[in-house]
N, C-alpha and C positions, 0 to 999 in steps of 0.2 A: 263937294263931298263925293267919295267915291259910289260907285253902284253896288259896291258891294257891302258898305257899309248904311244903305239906305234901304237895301231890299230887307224884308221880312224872311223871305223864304230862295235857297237857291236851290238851282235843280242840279244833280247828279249822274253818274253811271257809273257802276262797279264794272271791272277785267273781267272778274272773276268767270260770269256763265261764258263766257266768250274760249275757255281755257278748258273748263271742266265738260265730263259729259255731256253734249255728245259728241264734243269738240274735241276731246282728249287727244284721238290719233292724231289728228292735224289742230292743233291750237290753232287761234290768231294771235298772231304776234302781238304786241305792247302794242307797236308803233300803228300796227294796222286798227286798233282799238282806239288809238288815241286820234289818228286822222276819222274815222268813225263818229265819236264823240263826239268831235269838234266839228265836225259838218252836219251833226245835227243838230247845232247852237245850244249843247249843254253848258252852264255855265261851270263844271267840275269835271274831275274825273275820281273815283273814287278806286284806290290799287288793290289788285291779287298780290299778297305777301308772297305767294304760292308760286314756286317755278312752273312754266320760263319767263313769269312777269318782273313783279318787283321784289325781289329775293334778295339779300343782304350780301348773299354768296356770288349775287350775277355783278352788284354793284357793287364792288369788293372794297374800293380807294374813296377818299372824299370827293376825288376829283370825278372820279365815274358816278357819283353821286348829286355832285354838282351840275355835269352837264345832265344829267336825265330831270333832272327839275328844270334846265335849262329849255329840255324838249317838250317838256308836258306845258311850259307855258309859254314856249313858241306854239302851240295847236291853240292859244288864248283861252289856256285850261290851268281851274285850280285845284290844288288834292286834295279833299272834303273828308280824306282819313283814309286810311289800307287794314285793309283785311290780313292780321299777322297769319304766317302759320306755326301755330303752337302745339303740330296735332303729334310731333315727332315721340312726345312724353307725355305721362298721362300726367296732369296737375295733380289728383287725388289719388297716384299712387301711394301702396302701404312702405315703399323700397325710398330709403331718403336720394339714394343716390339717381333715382331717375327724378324725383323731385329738384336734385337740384340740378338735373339738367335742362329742365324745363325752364328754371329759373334761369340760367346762363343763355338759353336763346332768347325768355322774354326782354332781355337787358339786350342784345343783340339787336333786337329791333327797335326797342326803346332808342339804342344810339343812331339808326335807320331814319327813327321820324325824324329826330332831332337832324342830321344831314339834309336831309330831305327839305324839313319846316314844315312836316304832318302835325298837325295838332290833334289827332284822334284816332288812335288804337282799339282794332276793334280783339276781344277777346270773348272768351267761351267755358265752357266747363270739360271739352275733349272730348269727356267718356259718352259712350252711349247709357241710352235713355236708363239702361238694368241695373247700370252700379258699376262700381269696380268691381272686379270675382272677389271672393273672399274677405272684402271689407263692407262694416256694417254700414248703415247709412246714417249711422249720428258719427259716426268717424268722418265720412265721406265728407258730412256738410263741415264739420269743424276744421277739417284740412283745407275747403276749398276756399271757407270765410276766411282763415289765417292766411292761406296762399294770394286773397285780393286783395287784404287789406296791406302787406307788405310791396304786393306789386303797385297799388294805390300809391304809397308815401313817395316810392321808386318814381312812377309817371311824374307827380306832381315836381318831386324837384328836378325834373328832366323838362318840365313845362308840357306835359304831354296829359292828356285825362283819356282815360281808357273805359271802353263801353261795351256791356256787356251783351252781348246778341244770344240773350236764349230764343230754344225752339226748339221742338218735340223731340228731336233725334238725339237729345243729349241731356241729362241729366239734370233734375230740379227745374221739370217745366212746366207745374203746377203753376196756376198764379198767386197759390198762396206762398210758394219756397220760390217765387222767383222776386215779390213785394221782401219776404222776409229778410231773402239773403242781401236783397241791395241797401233794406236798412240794417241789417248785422254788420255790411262792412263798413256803412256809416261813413264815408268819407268824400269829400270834394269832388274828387279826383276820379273819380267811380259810379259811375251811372249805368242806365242801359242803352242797349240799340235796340227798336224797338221795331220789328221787322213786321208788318201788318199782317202777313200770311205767318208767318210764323205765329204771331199773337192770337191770330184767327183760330188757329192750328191746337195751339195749347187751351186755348180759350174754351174746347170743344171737347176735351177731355182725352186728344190724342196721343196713343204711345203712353198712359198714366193706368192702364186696369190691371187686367191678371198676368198679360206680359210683364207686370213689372213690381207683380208679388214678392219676389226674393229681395228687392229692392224696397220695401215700404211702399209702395203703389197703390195698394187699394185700399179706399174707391177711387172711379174717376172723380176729378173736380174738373165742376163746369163755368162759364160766367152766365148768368141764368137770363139774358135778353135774346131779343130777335137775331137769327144767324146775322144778318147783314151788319149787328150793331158791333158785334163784340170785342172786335178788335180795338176800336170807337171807345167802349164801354174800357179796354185793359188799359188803353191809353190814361185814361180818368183816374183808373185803381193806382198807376204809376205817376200822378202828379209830384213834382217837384225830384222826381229822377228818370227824366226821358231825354238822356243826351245826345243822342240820334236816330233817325229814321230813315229807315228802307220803305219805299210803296212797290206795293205788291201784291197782285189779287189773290182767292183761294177760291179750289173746289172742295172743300172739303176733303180733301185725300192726302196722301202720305204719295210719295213716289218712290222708285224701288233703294233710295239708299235711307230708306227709314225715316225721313224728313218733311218738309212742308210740299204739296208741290206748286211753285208760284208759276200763276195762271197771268198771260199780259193784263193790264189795268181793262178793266171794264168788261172781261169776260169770265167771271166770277159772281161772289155771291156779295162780297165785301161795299158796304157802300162809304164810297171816300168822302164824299160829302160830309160822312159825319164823323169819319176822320179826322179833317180840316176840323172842324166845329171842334172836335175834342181837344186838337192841338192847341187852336187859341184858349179853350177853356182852361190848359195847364199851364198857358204861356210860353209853349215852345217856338222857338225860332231857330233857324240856320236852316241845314240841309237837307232834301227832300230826293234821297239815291233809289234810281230804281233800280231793282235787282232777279234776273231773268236767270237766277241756277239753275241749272239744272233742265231749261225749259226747251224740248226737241229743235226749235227753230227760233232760236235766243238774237240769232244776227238779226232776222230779216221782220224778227219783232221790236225789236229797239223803238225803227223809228214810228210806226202805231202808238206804243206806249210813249215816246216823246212828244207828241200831239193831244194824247191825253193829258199828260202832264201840266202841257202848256193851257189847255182850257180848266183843268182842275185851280190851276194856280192863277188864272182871271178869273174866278170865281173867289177866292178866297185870301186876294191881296188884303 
């Protein structure tokens, strides 16, 4: 039997912090991300849909699509799913016609994983945390529950299931509209990404008060345990729709693009221990991606947080 089919848990790494600030003026290349990875005996690599990584637009032909899956498992790397970017158009625009632009790139990507043989699209709600300007917020949610549920039926007969990654900086990141929306879309094919700092993040009431009055916002909602549980505790609320996960610490803060800020594993308040505990309590299994956005010195923390990982996950085979 393969190792892959016997492991409970495999471990990860997203492009993405490696691309994004404060990496922006000089990225690191794919290639240099992927030799990275792979010499830190990650058993995945998880893609930036985001240019200059894995963009539809860079892999333009099947054939340039073929060999780059050729190169990600020459570094003895699997894709544990990509990060689309869907950010071009807002999904819960009031204007059909950006609507259906968004929808003609989620298809774009959709045909992306399938090339590729990604089985896991990560997606999002776009907007930030206040709304869309001038549309209500039972508008907002009934556009975005029809917008998943049709992109739902789309993944599934693509063979693809798409996962939702809320978290603060974007819209319905309460845990009560983040449990309700994934049982409104109610389908297979649809689940979340369940980012532990981001969980952390929402869990605590951030980006939800009078900033986002105009929006239905007030009051905050909290998850009412111990800071170090909570994320622990969202995972529990989300049983039977947690179709992937990011590990990732929190200090409790936002960082300056309105979001979580993820702090490396074990320098935080978040205790993974009860993480782990939670995950088996829901029965999750697969991938365990870590995810360093946004974090000042994201390269040269990698491998830190790969050492953690590695004793997190001999504790909790």
């Amino acid at each position: 039997m393969e190792e892959s089919v016997m492991a409970k848990y495999l471990l990860g790494c997203g492009t993405w912090p490696y691309m994004f600030p404060p990496y922006s003026a000089r990225p690191y290349t794919l290639e240099e991300c992927l030799e990275m990875i792979s010499s830190l005996k990650f058993d995945g690599v998880e893609l930036s849909g985001f240019k200059p990584h894995a963009h539809p637009d860079i892999y333009k032909t099947k054939k340039d699509r073929s060999d780059l899956e050729a190169r990600i498992k020459g570094h003895g790397l699997k894709i544990s799913g990509i990060a689309a970017d869907l950010s071009t158009y807002p999904i819960a625009s009031p204007f059909k016609e950006l609507r259906k632009k968004h929808e003609e790139l989620f298809s774009t990507f959709i045909k992306f994983c399938n090339d590729l043989n990604i089985d896991a699209m990560r997606v999002d709600t776009v907007t930030g945390y206040q709304g869309p300007p001038d549309l209500k917020y039972e508008d907002a949610w009934k556009t975005v529950v029809t917008t998943f549920k049709k992109y739902a039926k789309k993944a599934k007969d693509a063979g693809v299931k798409l996962v939702w990654e809320f978290e603060p900086g974007f819209m319905f990141n309460k845990p009560s509209e983040v449990l309700n929306l994934v049982k409104e879309v109610d389908h297979p094919s649809f689940t979340t990404m369940v980012d532990t700092c981001h969980a952390h993040c929402c869990g605590i009431g951030l980006n939800q008060g009078k900033e986002r009055e105009q929006f239905k916002g007030y009051p905050i909602e909290v998850i009412d345990v111990p800071l170090s549980r909570i994320a622990a505790e969202f995972v529990r609320k989300l049983k039977g729709h947690v179709g992937h996960l990011h590990l990732i610490d929190s200090d409790n803060t936002l960082n300056p693009h309105h979001t979580s800020t993820h702090v490396p594993l074990g320098k935080g308040v978040i205790d993974f221990d009860e993480v782990m505990h939670a995950l088996a309590e829901v029965g999750y299994t697969g991938w365990l991606v870590l995810d360093l956005c946004f974090w000042p010195d994201a390269w040269n923390a990698t491998k830190y947080c790969k050492t953690y990982m590695d004793s997190l996950l001999e504790k909790h085979r």
